[in-house]
DOMIZA-834126 format. One record per residue (C-alpha): residue in one letter; x negated, y negated, z. Coordinates in steps of 0.05 Angstrom, whole numbers, padded with zeros to 5 digits, always signed. Each point is the difference from the previous one (the first is absolute). Layout:
DOMIZA-834126
aXYZ/...
END
This chain:
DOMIZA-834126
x-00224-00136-00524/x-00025+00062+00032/x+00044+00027+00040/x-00030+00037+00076/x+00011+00064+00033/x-00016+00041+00048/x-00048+00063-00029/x+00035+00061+00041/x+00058+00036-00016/x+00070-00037+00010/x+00061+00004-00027/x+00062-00047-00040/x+00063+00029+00026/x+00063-00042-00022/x+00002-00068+00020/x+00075-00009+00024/x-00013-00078+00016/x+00074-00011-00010/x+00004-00058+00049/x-00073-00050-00036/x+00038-00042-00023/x+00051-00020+00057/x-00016-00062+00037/x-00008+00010+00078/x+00063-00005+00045/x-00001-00017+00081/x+00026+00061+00038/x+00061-00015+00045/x-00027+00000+00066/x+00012+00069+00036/x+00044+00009+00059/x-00049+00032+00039/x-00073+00007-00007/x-00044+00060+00014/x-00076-00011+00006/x-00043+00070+00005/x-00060-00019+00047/x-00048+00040-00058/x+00002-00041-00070/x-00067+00009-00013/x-00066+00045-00002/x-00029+00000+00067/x+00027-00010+00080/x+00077-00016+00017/x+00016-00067+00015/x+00020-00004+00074/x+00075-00042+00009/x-00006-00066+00032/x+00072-00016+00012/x+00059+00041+00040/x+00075+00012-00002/x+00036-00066-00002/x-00063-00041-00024/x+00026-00059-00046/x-00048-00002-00057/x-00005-00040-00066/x-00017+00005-00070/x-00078+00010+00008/x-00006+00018+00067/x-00052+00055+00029/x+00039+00054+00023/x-00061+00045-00008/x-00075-00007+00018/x-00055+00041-00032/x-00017+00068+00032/x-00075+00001-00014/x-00055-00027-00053/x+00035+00030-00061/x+00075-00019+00017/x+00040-00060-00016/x+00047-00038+00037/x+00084-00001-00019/x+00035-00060-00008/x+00069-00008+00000/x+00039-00015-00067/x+00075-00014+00035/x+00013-00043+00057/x+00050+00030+00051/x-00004+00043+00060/x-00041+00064+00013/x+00045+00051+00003/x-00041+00054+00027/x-00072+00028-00006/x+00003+00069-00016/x+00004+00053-00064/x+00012-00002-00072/x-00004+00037-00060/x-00060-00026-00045/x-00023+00022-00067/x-00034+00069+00031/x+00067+00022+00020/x-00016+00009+00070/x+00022-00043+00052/x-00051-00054+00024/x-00011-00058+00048/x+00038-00062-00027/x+00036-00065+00024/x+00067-00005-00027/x+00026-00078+00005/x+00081-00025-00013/x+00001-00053-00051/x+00032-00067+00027/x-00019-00043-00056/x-00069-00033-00035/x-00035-00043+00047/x-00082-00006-00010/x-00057-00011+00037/x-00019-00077+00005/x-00074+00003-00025/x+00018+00036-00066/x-00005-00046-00063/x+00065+00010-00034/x-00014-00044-00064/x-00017+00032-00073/x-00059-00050-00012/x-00063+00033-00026/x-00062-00007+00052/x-00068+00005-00037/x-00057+00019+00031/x-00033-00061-00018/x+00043-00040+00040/x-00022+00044+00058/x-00069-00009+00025/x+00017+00021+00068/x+00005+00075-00024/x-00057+00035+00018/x-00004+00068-00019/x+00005+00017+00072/x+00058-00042+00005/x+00035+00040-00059/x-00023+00069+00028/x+00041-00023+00067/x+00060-00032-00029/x+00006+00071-00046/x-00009+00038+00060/x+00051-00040+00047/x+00050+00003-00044/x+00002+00075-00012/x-00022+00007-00075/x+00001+00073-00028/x-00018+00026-00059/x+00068+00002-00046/x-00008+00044-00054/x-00028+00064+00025/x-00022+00019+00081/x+00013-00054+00032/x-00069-00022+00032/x-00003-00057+00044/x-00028-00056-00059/x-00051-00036+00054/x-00040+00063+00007/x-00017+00013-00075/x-00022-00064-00001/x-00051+00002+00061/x-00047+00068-00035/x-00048+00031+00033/x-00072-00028-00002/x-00028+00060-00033/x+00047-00034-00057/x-00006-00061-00042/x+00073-00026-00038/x-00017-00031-00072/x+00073-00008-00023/x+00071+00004+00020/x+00051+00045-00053/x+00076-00020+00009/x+00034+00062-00020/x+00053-00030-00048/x+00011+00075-00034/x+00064+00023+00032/x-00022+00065-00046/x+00062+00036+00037/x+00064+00015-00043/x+00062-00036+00025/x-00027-00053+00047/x+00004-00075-00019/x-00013-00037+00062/x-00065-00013-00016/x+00007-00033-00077/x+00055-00043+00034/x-00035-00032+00048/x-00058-00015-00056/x+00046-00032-00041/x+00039-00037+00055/x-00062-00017+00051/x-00070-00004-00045/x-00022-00060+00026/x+00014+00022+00073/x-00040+00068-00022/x-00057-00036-00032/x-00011-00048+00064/x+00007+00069+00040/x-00054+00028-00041/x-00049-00062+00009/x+00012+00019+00078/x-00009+00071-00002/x-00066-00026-00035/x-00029-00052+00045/x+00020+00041+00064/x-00036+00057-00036/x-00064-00041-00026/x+00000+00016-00068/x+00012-00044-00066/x+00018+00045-00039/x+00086+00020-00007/x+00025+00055-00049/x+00080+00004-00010/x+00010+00072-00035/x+00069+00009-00037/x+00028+00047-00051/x+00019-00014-00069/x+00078+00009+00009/x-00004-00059+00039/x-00027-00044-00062/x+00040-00064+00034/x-00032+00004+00064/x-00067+00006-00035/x+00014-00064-00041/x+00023-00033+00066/x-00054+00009+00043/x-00056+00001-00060/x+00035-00070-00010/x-00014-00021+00068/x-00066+00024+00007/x-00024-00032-00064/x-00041-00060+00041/x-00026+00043+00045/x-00070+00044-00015/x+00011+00037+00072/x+00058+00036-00014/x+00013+00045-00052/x+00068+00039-00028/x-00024+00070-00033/x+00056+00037-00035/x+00002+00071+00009/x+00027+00063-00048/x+00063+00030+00028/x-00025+00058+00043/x+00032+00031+00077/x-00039-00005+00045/x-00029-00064-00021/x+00014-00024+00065/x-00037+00038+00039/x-00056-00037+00037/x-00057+00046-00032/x+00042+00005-00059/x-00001-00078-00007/x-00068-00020+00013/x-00027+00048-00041/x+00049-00028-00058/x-00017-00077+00015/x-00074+00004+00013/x-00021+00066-00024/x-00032+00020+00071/x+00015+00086+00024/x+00019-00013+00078/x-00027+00061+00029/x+00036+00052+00043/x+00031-00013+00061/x-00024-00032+00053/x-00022-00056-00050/x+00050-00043-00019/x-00003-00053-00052/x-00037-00059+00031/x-00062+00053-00002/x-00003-00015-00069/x+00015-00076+00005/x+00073-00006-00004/x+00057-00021+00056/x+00074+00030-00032/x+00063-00039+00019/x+00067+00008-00027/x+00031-00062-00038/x+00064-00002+00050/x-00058-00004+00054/x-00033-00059-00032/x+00068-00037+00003/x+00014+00022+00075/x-00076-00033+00015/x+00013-00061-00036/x+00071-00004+00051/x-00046+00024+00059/x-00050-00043-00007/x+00030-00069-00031/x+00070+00000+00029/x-00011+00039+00060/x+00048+00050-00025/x-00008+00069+00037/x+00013+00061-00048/x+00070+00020+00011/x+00034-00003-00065/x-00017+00031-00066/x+00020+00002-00079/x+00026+00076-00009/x+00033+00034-00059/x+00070+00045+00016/x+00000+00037-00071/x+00032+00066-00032/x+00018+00016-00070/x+00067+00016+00032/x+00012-00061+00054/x+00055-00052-00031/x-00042-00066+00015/x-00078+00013+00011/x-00040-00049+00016/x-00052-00038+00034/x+00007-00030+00072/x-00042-00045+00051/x+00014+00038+00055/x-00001-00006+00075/x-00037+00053+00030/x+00050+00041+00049/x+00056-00005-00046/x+00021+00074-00008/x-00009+00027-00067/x+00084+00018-00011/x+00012-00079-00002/x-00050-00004-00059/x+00030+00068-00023/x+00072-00035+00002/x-00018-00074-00025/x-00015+00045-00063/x+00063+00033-00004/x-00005+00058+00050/x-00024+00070+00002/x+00013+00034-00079/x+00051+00053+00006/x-00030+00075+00003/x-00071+00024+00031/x-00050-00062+00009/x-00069-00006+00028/x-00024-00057+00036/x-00075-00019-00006/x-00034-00049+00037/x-00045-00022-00062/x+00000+00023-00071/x+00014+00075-00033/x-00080+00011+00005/x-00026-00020+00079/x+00063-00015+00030/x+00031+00036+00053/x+00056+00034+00014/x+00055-00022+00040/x+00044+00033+00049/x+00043-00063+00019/x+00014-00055-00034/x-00003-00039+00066/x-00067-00008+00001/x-00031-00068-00012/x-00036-00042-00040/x-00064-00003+00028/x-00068-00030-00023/x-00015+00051-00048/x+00069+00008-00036/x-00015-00028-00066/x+00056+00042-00031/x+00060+00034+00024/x+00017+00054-00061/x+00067+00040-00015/x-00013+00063-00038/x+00056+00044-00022/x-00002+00077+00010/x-00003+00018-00071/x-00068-00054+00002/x-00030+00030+00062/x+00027+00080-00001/x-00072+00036-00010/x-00003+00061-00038/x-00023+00063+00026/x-00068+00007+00009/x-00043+00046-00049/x-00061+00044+00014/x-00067-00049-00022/x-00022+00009-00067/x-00072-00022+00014/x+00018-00059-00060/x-00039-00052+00048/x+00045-00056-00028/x-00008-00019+00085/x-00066-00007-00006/x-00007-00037-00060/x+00052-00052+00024/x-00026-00005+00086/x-00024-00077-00004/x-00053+00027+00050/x-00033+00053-00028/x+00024+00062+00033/x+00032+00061-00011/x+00077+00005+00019/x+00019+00072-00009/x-00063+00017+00044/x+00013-00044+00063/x+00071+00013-00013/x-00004+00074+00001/x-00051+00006+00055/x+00045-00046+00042/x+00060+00047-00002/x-00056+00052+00016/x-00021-00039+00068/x-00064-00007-00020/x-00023-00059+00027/x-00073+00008-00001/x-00001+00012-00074/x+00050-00063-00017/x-00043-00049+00047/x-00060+00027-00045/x+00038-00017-00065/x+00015-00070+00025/x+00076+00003+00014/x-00014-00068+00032/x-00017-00037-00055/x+00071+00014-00023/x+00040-00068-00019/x+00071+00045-00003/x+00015-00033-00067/x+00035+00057-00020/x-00025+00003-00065/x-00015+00076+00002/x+00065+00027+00026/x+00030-00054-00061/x-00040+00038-00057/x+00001+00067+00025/x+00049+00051-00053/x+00009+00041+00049/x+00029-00054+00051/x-00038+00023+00060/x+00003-00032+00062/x-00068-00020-00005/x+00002-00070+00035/x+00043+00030+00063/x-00061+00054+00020/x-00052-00050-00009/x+00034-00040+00048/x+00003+00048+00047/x-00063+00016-00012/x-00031-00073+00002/x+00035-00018+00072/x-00021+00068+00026/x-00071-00019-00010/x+00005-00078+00009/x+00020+00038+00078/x-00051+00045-00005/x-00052-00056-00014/x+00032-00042+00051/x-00010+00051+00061/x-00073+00020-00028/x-00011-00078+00003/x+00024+00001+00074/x-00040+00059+00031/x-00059-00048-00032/
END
């Protein structure tokens, strides 16, 4: 079997997937709920209810604020409590509707049954029709930035889609979620990829997956079998597999170019697998996104495991269903050891994007000093997009903006990869991200005076 890759640098730090092979538990409902008005790429949601509104399990409490935006549902039912601030995973304080938890009543219209709807047994879905149901109920990518789902699937018309990848990898160490809900919900995943595919045109479906996860391969190869349209590729062990770029180029051998070309300019539309499952709930029960599977993990936590989650629920519940906060110096990520980030509370919530809530102890996360360079270029040879680290990262310390936006600081993923390999433990990755957001805002205002 030949076993795909992507063909630029990338890395195999230690896996750490302590928590594979624990089945999926239902998080306790939290007491209250906190719902930042920004879970995604693009415009704030704008709140729909008030203090005092009653509101139920699926209920819009937020509509979107603009074309790229999508609209918050409400995963308790109770009363809104107020509409104000909260800490969210940037560790500033942002717009959010914070709702006491009175119990578990849903919305009427929402199909509450496990039975498996096939497409087939749906001629009424249009692609149209799929496109709106997607967008309605407020699917977001769930694996990486969080873009509103509906939009990747409408490209541009200087674009033509041939196929639709379902990033399976889940490439980052620590994080579970994803290889749970494979093994738990592949039928459910496989009718969400037939959807993804009609509403996108194409007849061609690509499920990539690593080979530590040799049952999931086996389970979904298994129940692809009958079906020439879809097709399960196995894929070496290699961070940042998941990577958009990184994962088209591994699954059907195509270079996406720099930015602003993303990967349907070379025929591809990229969704997560826990955002295949959320379409297949959007679009057959009428299910709005407002729960999701999430890993709590830590080599050092007493119970780890893997949770379906409602979004809202404040990360210390999760944190405490486990066992509570290790004794000693922690850090709290918001995602895995690699891309996650930092937290500065561990009341911030669950939100769309949480697909892991990770526990590192100090002696885990303490970095070492940092080193003069010694020109080695192990950065280089490992950046998954072809560019050199210890360049941007030095001119961006420098404030030399002009010369980074030359080198193509934007194309930067923030894998992570270079400050991971580099002996002299730089803090490559935290200059290049200064560096990338100064010039994403210098870009922005140049765009502007246009």
């Amino acid at each position: 079997m030949n076993i795909r890759t992507f063909r630029i640098g990338g890395i195999h730090p230690e896996e750490n997937k302590i928590t594979a092979e624990m089945p999926t538990q239902v998080a306790a409902l939290p007491k209250q709920a906190i719902f930042p008005l920004s879970q995604h790429i693009g415009a704030p949601t704008k709140p729909v209810v008030k203090k005092g509104d009653k509101v139920k399990v699926g209920t819009l409490i937020a509509e979107a604020g603009g074309f790229v935006s999508a609209p918050i549902y409400s995963s308790v039912s109770g009363t809104v409590f107020k509409v104000d601030t909260a800490i969210d995973a940037t560790g500033y304080r942002v717009p959010a509707i914070i709702i006491n938890v009175e119990g578990d009543e849903w919305e009427e219209n929402i199909d509450r049954s496990d039975s498996l709807e096939t497409l087939d047994a749906h001629p009424e879905l249009t692609p149209e029709e799929i496109v709106e149901r997607i967008k309605v109920a407020g699917v977001t990518g769930m694996g990486g930035a969080g873009f509103p789902t509906f939009i990747k699937l409408c490209p541009p018309p200087t674009a033509k889609a041939e196929c639709v990848i379902i990033n399976a990898v889940e490439c980052e160490p620590y994080i579970t979620s994803d290889y749970r809900l494979m093994m738990e919900h592949a039928d459910e995943i496989l009718v969400g990829l037939e959807l993804l595919m009609k509403a996108a045109k194409v007849d061609k479906g690509y499920i990539g997956i690593e080979t530590n996860k040799p049952q999931a391969i086996e389970l979904l190869t298994q129940k692809t079998s009958g079906n020439p349209k879809i097709e399960v590729v196995p894929l070496k062990q290699r961070y940042p597999q998941g990577g958009e770029k990184q994962l088209v180029d591994a699954v059907i051998r195509r270079q996406v170019p720099a930015p602003p070309a993303i990967p349907v300019n070379v025929g591809a539309i990229v969704q997560n697998v826990g955002t295949a499952f959320a379409v297949y709930q959007a679009v057959m029960k009428r299910k709005p996104l407002f729960e999701r599977y999430t890993t709590v993990t830590g080599k050092r936590l007493s119970n780890p495991g893997n949770f379906l989650v409602r979004m809202g629920t404040p990360m210390k519940e999760l944190i405490d269903a486990c066992g509570g906060m290790p004794e000693g110096n922690n850090k709290l990520l918001a995602g895995g050891p690699m891309m996650g980030k930092a937290l500065t509370s561990v009341d911030v919530p669950v939100c769309k994007g949480t697909n892991s809530v990770t526990v590192i102890s100090e002696d885990e996360a303490m970095r070492k000093s940092p080193q003069p360079c010694i020109r080695c270029a192990k950065c280089v040879s490992v950046c998954p997009m072809g560019l050199e680290p210890f360049l941007l990262a030095t001119a961006s310390s420098m404030h030399n903006w002009e010369k980074v936006e030359a080198e193509g600081i934007t194309s930067c993923i923030e894998c992570g990869s270079c400050q991971f390999t580099c002996p002299s433990h730089r803090p490559i990755l935290d200059n290049i991200r200064l560096g990338k957001s100064t010039v994403m805002g210098i870009i922005r205002a140049r765009n502007a005076k246009k």
